[in-house]
PDB file of N, CA, C and O in Angstrom, chain B, residues numbered from 101:
ATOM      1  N   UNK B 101     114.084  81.344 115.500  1.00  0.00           N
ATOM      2  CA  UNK B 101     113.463  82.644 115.651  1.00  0.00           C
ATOM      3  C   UNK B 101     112.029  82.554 115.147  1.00  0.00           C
ATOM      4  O   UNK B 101     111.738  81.649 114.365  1.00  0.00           O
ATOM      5  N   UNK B 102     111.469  83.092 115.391  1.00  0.00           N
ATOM      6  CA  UNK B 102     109.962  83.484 115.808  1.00  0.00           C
ATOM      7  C   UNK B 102     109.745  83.841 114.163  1.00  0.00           C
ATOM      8  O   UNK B 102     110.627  83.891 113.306  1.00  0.00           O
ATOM      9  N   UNK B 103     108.091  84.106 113.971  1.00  0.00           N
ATOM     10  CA  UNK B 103     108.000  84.502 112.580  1.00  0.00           C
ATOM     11  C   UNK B 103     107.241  86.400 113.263  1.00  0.00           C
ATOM     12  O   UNK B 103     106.736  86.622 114.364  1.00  0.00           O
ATOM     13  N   UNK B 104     107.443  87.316 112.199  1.00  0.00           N
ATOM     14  CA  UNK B 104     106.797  88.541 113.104  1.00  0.00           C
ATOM     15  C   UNK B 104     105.659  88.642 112.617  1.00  0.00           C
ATOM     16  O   UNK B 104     105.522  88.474 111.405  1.00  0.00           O
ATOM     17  N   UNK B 105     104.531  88.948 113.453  1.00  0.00           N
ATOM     18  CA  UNK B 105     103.416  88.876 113.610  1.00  0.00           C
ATOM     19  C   UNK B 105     102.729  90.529 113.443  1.00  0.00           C
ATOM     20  O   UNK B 105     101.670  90.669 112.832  1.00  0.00           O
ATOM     21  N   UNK B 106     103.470  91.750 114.064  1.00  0.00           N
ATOM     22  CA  UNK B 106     102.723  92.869 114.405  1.00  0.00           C
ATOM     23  C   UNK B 106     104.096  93.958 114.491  1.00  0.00           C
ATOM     24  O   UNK B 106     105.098  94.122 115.187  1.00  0.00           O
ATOM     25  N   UNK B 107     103.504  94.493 113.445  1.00  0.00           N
ATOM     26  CA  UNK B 107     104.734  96.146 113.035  1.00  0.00           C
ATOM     27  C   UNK B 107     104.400  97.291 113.018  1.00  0.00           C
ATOM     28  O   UNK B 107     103.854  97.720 112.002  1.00  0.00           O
ATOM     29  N   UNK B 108     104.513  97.722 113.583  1.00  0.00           N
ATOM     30  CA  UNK B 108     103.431  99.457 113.469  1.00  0.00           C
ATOM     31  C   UNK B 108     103.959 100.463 112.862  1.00  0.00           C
ATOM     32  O   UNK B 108     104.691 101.207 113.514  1.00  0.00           O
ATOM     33  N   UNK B 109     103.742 100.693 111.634  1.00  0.00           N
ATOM     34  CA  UNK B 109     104.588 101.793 110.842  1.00  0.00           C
ATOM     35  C   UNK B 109     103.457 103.299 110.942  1.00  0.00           C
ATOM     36  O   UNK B 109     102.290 103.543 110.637  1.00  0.00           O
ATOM     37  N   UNK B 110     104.514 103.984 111.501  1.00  0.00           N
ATOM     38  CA  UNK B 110     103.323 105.387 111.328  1.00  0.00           C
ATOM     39  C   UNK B 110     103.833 106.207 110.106  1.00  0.00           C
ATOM     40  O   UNK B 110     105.011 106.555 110.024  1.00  0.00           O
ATOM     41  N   UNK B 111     103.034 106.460 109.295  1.00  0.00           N
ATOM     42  CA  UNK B 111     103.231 107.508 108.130  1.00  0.00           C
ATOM     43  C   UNK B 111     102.796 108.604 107.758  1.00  0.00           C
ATOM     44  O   UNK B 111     101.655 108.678 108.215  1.00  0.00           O
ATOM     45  N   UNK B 112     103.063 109.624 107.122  1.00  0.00           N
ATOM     46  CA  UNK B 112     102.249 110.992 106.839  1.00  0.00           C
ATOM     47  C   UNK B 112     101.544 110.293 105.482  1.00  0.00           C
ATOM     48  O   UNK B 112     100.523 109.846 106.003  1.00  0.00           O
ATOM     49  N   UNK B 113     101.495 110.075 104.645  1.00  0.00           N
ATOM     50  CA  UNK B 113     101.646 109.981 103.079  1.00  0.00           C
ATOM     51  C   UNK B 113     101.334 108.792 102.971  1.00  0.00           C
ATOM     52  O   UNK B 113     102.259 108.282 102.338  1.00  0.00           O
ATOM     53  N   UNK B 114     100.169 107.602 103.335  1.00  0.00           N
ATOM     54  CA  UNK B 114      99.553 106.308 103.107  1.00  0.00           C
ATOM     55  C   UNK B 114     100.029 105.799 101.842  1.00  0.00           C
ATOM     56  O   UNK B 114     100.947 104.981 101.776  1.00  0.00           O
ATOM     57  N   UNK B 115      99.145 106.480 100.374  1.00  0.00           N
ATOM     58  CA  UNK B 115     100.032 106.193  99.298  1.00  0.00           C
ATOM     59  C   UNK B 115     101.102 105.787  99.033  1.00  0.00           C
ATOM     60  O   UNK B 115     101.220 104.678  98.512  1.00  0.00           O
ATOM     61  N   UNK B 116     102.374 106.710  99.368  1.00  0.00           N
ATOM     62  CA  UNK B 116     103.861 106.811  98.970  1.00  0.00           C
ATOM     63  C   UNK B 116     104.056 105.286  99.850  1.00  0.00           C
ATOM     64  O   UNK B 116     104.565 104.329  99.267  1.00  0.00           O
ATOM     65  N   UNK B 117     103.599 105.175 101.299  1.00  0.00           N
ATOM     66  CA  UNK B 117     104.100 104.393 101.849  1.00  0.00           C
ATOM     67  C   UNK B 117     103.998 102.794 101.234  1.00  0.00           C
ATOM     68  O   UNK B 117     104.907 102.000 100.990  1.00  0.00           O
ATOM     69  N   UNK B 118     102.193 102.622 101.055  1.00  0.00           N
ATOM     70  CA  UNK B 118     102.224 101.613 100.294  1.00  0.00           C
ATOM     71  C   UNK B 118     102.848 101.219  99.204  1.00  0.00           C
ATOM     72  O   UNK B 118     103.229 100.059  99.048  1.00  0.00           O
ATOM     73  N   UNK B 119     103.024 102.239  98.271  1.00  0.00           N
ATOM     74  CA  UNK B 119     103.885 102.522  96.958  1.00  0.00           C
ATOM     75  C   UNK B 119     105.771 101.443  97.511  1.00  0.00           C
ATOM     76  O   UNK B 119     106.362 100.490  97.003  1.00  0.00           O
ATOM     77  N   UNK B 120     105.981 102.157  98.498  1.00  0.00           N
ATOM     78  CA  UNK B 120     107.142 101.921  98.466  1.00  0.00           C
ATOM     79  C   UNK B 120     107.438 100.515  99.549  1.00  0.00           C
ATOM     80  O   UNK B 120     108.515  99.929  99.446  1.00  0.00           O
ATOM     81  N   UNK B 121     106.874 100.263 100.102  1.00  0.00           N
ATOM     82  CA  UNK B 121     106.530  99.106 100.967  1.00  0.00           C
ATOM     83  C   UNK B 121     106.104  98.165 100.019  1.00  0.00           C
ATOM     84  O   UNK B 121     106.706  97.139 100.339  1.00  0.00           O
ATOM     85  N   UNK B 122     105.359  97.903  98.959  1.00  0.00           N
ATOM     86  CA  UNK B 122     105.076  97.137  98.020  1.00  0.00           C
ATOM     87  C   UNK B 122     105.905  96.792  97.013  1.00  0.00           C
ATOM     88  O   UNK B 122     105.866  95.699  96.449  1.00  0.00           O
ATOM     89  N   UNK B 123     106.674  97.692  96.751  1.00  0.00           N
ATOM     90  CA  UNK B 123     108.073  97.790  95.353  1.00  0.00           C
ATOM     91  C   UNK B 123     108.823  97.017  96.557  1.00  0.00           C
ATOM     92  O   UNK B 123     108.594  95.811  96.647  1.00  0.00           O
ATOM     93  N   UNK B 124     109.749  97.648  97.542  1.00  0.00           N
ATOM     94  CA  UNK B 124     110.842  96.519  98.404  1.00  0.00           C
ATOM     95  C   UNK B 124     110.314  95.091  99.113  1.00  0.00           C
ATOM     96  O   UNK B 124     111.042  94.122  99.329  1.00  0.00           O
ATOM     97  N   UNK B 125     109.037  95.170  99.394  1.00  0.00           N
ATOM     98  CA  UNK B 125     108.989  93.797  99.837  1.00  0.00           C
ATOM     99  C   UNK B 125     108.058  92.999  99.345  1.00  0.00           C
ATOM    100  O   UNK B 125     107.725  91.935  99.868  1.00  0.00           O
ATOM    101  N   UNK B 126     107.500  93.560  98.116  1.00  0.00           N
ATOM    102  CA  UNK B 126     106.225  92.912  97.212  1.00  0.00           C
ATOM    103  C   UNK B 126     104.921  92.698  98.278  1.00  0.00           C
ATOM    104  O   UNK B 126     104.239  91.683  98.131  1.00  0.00           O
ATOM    105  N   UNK B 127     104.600  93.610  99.292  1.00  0.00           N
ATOM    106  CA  UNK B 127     103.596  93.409 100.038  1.00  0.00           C
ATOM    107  C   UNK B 127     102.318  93.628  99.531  1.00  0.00           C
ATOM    108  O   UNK B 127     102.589  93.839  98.348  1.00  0.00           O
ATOM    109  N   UNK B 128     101.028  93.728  99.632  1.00  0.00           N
ATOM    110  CA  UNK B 128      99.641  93.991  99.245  1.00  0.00           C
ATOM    111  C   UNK B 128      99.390  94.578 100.605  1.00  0.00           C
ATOM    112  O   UNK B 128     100.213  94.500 101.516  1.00  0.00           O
ATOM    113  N   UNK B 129      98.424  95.065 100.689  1.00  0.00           N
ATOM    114  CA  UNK B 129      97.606  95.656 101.150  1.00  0.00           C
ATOM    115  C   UNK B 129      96.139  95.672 101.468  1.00  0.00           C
ATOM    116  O   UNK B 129      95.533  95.945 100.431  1.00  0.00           O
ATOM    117  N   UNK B 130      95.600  95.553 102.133  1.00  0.00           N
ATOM    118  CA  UNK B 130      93.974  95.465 103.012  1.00  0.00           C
ATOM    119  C   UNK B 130      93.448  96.923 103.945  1.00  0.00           C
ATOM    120  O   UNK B 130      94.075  97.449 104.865  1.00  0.00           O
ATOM    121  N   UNK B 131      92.571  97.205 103.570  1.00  0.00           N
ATOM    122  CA  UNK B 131      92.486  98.250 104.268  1.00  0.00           C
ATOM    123  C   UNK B 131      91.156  97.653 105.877  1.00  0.00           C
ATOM    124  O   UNK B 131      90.070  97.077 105.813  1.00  0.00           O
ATOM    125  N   UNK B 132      91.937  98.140 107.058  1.00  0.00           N
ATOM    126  CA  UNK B 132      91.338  97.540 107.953  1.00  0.00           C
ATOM    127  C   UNK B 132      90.526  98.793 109.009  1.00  0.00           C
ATOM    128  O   UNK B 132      90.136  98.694 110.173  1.00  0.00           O
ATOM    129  N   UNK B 133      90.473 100.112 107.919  1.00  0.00           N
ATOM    130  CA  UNK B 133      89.887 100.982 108.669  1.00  0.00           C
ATOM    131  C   UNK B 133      88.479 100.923 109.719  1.00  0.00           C
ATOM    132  O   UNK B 133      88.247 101.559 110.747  1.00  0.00           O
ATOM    133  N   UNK B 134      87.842 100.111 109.151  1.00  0.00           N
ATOM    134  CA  UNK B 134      86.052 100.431 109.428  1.00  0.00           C
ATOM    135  C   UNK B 134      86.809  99.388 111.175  1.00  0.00           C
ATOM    136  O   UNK B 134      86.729  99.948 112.269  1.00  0.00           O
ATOM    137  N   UNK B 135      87.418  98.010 111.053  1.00  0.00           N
ATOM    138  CA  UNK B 135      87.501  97.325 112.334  1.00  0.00           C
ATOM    139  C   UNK B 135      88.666  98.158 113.188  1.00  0.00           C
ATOM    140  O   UNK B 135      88.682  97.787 114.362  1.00  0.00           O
ATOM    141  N   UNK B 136      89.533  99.075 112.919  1.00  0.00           N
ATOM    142  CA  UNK B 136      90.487  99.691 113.740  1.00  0.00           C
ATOM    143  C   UNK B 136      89.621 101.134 113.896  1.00  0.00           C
ATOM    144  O   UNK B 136      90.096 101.761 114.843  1.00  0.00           O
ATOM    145  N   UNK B 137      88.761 101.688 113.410  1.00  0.00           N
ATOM    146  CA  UNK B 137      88.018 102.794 113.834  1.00  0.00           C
ATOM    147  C   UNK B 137      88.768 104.288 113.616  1.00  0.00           C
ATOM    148  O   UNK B 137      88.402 105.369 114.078  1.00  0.00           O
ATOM    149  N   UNK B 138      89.989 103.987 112.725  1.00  0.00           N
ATOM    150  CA  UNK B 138      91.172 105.003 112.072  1.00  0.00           C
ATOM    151  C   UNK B 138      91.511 104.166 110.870  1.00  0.00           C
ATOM    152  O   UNK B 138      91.182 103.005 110.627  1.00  0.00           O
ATOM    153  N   UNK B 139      92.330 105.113 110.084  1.00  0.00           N
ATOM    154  CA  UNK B 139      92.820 104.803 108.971  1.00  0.00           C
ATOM    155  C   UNK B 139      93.946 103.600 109.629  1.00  0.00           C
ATOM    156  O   UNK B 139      94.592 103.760 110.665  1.00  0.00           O
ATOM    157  N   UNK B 140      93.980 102.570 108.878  1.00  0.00           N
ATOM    158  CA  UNK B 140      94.596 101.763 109.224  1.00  0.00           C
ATOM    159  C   UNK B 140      94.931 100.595 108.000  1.00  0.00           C
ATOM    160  O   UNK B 140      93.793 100.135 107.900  1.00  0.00           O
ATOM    161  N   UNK B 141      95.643  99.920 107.137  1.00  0.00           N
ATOM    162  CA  UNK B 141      95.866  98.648 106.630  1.00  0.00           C
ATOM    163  C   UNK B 141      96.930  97.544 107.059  1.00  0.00           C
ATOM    164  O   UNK B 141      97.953  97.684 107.729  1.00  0.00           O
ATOM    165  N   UNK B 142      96.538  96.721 106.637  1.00  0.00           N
ATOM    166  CA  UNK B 142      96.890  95.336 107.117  1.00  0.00           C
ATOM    167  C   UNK B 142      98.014  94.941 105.884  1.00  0.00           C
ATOM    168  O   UNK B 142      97.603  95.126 104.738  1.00  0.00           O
ATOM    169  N   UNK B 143      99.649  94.315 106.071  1.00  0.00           N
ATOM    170  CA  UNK B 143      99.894  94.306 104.674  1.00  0.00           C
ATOM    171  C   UNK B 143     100.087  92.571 104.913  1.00  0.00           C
ATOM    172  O   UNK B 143     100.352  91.841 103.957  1.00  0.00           O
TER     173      UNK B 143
END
């Protein structure tokens, strides 16, 4: 199997999401707003 490359999570609440996306899968975060032209991060 493949490794995954591209996940599109839509959220109300950026914070909470990172918050909780970071506690279950120890992810970080990049914010890729200015090159996606919307609020957007990269984890």
């Amino acid at each position: 199997m493949g490794r995954l490359v591209h996940l599109g999570i839509h959220v109300e609440d950026m914070e909470r999401a990172k918050k909780f996306y970071g506690e279950v899968f120890g992810w970080s975060f990049q914010d890729w707003s200015d090159f996606a032209g919307m609020p957007y991060l990269g984890a």
